[in-house]
Biopython code that builds the backbone (N, CA, C, O; Angstrom):
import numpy as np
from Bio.PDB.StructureBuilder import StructureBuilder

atoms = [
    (1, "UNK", "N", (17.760, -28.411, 21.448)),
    (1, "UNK", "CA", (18.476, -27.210, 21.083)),
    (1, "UNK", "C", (17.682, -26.017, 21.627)),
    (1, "UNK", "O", (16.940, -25.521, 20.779)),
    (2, "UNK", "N", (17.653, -25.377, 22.951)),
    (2, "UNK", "CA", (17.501, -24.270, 23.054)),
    (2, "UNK", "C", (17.740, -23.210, 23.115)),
    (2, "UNK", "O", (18.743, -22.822, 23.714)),
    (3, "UNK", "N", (16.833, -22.332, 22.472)),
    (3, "UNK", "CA", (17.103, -21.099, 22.166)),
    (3, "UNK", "C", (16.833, -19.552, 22.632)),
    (3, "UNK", "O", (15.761, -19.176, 22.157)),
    (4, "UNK", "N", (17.438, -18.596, 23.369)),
    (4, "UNK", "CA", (16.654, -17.930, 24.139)),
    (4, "UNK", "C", (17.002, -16.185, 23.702)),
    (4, "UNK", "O", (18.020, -15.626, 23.294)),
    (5, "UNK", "N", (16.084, -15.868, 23.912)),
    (5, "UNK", "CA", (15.799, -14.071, 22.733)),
    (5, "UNK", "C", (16.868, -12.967, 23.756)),
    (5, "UNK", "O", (17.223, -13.214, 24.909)),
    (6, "UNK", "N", (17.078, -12.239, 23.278)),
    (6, "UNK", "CA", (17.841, -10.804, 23.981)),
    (6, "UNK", "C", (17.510, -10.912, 25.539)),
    (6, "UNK", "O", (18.346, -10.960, 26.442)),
    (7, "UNK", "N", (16.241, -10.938, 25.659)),
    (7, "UNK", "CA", (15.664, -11.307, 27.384)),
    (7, "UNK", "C", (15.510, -12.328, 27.907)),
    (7, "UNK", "O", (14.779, -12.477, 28.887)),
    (8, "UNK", "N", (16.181, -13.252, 27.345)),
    (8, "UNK", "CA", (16.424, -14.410, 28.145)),
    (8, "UNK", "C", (15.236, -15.414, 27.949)),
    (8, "UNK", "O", (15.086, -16.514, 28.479)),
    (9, "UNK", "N", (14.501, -14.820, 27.135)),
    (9, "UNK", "CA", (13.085, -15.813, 27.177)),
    (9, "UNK", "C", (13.091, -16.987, 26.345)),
    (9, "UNK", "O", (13.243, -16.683, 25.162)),
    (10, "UNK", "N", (12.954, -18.502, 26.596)),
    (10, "UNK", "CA", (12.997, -19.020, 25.503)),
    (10, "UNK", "C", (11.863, -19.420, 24.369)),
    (10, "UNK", "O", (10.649, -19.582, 24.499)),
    (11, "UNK", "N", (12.664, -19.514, 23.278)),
    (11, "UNK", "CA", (11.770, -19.384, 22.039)),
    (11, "UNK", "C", (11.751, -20.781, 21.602)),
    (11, "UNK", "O", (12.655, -21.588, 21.821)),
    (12, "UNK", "N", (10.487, -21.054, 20.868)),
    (12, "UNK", "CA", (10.408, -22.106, 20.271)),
    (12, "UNK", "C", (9.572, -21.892, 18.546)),
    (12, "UNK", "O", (9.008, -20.864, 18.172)),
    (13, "UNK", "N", (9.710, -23.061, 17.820)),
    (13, "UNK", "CA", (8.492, -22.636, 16.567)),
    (13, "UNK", "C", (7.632, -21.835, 16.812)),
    (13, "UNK", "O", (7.090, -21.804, 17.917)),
    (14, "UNK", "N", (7.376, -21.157, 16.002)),
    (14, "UNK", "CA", (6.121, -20.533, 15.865)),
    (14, "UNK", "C", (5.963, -19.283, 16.756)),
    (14, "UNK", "O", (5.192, -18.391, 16.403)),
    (15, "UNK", "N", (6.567, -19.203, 17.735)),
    (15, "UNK", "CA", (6.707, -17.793, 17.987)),
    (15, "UNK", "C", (6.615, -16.421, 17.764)),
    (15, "UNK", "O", (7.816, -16.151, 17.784)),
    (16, "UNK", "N", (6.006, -15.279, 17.551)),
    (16, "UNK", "CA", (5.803, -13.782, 16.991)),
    (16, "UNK", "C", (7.712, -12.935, 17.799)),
    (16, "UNK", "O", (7.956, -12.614, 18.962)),
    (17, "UNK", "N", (8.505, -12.868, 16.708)),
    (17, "UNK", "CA", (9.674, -12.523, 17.360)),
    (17, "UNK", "C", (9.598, -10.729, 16.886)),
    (17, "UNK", "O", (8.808, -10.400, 16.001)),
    (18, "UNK", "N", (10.338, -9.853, 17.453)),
    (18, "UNK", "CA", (10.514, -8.670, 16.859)),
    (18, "UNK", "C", (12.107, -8.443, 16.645)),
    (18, "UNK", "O", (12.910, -8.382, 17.576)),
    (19, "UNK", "N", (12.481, -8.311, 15.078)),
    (19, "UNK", "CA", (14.329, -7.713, 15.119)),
    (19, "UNK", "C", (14.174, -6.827, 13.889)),
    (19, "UNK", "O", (13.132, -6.724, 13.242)),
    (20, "UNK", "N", (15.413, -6.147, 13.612)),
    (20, "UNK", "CA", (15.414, -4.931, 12.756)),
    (20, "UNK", "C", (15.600, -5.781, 11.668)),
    (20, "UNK", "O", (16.178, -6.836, 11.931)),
    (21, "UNK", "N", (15.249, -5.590, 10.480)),
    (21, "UNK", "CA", (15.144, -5.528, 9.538)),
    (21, "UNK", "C", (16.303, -5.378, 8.969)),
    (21, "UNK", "O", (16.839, -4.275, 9.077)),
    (22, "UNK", "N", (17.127, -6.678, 8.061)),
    (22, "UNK", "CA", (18.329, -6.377, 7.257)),
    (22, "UNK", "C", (18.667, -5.250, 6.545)),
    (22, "UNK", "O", (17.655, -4.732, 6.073)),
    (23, "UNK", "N", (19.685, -4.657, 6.274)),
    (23, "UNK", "CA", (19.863, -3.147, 5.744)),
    (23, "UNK", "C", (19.118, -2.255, 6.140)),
    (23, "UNK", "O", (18.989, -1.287, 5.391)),
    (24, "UNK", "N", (18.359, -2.266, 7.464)),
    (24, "UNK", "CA", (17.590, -1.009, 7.581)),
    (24, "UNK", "C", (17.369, -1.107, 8.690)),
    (24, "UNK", "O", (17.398, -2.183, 9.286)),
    (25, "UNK", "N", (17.087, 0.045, 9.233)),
    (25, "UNK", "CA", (17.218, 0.445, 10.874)),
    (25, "UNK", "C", (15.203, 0.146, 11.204)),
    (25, "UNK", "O", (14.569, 1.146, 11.542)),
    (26, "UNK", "N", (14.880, -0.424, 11.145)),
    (26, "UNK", "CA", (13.291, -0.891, 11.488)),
    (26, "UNK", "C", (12.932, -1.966, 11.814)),
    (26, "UNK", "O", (13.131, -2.944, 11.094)),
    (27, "UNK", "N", (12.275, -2.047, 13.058)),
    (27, "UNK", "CA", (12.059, -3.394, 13.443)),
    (27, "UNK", "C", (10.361, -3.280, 12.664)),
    (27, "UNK", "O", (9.512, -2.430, 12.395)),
    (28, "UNK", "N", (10.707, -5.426, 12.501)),
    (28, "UNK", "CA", (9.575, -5.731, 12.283)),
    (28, "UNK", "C", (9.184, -6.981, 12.343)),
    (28, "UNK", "O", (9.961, -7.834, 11.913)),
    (29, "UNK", "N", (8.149, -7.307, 12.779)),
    (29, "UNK", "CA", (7.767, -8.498, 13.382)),
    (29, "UNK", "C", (8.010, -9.855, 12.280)),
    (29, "UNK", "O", (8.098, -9.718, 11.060)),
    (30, "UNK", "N", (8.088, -11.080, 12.960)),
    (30, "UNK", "CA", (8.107, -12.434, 12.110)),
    (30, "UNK", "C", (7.484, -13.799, 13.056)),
    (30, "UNK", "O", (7.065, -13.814, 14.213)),
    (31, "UNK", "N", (7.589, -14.667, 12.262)),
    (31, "UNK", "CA", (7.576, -15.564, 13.032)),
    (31, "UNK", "C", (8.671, -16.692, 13.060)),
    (31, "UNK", "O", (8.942, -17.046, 11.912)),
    (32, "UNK", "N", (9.491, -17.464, 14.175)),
    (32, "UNK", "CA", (10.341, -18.110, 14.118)),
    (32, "UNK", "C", (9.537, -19.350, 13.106)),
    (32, "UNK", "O", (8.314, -19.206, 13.115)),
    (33, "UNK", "N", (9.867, -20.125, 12.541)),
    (33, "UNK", "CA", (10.059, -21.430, 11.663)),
    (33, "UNK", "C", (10.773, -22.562, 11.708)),
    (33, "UNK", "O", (10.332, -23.653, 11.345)),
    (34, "UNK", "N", (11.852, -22.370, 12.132)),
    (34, "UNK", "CA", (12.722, -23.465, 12.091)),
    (34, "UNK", "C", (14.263, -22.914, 13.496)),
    (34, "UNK", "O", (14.388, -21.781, 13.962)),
    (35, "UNK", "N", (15.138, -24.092, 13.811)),
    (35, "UNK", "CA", (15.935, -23.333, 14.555)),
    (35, "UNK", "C", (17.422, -24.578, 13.654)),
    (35, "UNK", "O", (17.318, -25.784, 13.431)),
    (36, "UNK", "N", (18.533, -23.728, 13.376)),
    (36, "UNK", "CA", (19.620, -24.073, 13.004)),
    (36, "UNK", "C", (20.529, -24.391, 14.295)),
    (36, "UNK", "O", (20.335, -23.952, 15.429)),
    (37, "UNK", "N", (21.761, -25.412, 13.797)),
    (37, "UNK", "CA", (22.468, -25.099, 15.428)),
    (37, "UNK", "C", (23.161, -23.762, 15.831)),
    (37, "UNK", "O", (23.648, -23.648, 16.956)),
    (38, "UNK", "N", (23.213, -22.657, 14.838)),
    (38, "UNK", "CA", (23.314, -21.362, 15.425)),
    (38, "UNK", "C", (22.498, -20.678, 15.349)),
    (38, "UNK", "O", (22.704, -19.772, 16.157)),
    (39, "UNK", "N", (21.299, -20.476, 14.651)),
    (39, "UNK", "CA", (20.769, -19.387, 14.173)),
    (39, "UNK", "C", (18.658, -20.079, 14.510)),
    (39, "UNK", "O", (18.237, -21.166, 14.905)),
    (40, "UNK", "N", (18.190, -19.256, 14.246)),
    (40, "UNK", "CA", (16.823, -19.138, 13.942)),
    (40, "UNK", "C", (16.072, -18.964, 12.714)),
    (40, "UNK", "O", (16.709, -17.975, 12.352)),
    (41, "UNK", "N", (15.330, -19.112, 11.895)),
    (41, "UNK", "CA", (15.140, -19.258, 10.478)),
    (41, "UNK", "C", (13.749, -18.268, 10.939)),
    (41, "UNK", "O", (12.781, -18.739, 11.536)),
    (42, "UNK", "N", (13.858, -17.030, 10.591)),
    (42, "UNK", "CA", (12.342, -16.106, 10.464)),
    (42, "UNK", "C", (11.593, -15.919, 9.477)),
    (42, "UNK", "O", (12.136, -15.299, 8.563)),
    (43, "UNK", "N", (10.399, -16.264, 9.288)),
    (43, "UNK", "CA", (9.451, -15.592, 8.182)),
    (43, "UNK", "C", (9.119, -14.755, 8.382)),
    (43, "UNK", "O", (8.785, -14.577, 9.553)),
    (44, "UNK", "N", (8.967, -13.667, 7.447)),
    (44, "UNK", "CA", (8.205, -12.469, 7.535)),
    (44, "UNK", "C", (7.883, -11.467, 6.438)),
    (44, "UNK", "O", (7.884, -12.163, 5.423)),
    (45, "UNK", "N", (7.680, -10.546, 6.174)),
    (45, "UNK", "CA", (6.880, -10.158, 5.303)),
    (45, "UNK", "C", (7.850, -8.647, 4.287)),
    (45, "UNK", "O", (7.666, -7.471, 4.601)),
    (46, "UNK", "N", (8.430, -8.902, 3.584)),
    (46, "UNK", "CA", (9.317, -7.900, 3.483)),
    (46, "UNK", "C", (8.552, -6.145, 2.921)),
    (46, "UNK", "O", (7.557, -5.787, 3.551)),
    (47, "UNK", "N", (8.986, -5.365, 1.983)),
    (47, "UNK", "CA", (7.978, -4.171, 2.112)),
    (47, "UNK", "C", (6.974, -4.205, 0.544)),
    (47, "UNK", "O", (6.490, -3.148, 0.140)),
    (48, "UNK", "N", (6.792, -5.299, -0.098)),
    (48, "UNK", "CA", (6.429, -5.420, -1.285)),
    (48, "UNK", "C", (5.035, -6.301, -0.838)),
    (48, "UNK", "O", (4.001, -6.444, -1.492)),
    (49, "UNK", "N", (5.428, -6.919, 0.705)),
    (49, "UNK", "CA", (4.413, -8.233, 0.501)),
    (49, "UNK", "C", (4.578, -9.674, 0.775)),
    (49, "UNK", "O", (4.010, -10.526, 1.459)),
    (50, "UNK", "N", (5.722, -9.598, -0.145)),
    (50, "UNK", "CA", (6.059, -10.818, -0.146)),
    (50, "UNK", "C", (6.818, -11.759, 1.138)),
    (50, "UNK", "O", (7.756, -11.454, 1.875)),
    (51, "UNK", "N", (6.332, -12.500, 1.093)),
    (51, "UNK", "CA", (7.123, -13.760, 2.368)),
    (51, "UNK", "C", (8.553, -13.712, 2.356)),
    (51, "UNK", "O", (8.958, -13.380, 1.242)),
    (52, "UNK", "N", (9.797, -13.997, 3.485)),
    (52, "UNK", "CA", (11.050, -13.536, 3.047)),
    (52, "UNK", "C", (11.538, -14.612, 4.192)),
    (52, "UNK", "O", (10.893, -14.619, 5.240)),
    (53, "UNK", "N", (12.371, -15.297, 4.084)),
    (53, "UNK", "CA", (12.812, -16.251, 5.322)),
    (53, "UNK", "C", (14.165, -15.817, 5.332)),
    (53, "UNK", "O", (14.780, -15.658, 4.278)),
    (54, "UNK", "N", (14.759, -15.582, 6.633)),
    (54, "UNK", "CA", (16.028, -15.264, 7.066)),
    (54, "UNK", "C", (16.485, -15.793, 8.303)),
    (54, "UNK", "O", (15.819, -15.832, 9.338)),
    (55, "UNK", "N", (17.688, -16.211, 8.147)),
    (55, "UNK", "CA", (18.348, -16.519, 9.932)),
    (55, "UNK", "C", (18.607, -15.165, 10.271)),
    (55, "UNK", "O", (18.684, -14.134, 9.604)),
    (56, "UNK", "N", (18.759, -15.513, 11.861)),
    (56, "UNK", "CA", (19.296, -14.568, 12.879)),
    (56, "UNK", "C", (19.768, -15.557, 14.165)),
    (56, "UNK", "O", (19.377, -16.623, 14.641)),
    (57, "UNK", "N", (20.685, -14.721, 14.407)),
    (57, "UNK", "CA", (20.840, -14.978, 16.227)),
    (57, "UNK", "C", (19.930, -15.155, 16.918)),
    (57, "UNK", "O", (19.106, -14.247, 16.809)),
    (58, "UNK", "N", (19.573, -16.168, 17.838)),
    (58, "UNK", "CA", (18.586, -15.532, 18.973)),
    (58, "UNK", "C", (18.816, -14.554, 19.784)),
    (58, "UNK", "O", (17.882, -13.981, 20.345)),
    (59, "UNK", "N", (20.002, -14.233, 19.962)),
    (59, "UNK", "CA", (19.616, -12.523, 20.414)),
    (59, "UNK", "C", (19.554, -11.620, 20.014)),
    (59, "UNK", "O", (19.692, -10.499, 20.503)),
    (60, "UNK", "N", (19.221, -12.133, 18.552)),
    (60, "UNK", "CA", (18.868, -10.593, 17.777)),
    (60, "UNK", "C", (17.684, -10.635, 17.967)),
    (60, "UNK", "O", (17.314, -9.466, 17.853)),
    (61, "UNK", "N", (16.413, -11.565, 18.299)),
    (61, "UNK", "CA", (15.033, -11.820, 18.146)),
    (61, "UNK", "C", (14.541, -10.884, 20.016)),
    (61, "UNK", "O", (15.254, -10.612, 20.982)),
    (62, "UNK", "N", (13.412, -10.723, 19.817)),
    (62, "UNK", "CA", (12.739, -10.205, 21.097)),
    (62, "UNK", "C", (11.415, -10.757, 20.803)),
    (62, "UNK", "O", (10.650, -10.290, 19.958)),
    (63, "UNK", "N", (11.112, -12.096, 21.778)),
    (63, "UNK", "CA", (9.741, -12.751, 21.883)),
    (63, "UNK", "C", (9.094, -11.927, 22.528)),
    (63, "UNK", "O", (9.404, -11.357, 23.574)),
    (64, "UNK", "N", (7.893, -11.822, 21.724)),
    (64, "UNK", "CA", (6.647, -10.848, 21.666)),
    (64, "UNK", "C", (5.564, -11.464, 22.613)),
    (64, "UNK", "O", (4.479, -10.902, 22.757)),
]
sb = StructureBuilder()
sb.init_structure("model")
sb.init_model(0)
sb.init_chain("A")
sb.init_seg("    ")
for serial, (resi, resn, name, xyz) in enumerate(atoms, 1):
    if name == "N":
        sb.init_residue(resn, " ", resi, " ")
    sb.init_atom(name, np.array(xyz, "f"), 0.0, 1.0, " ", f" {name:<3s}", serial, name[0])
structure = sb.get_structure()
């Protein structure tokens, strides 16, 4: 299943991706985790701290 970011680059686990931030206009970095057959599963750090896992598109992601 490959998966490839806004620039065409492909991504795999573990990756440092950059996309905006749900409800809010700010990007901020994650790391890919897992890949769905549509989507990408991101960890990352929401504004409290805490760990937050979310899908996205891979072309919502930009490998860093």
């Amino acid at each position: 299943m490959e998966k490839k970011d806004y620039n065409g680059n492909e991504l795999n686990i573990g990756d440092v991706v950059i996309f905006i931030r749900p409800n809010y206009r700010e990007f901020v970095t994650g790391v890919a985790v897992a890949f769905t057959p549509k989507c990408v599963r991101v960890k990352y750090r929401n504004q409290r701290g805490d760990y937050v896992e979310i899908l996205q598109f891979d072309y919502q992601l930009i490998k860093r």
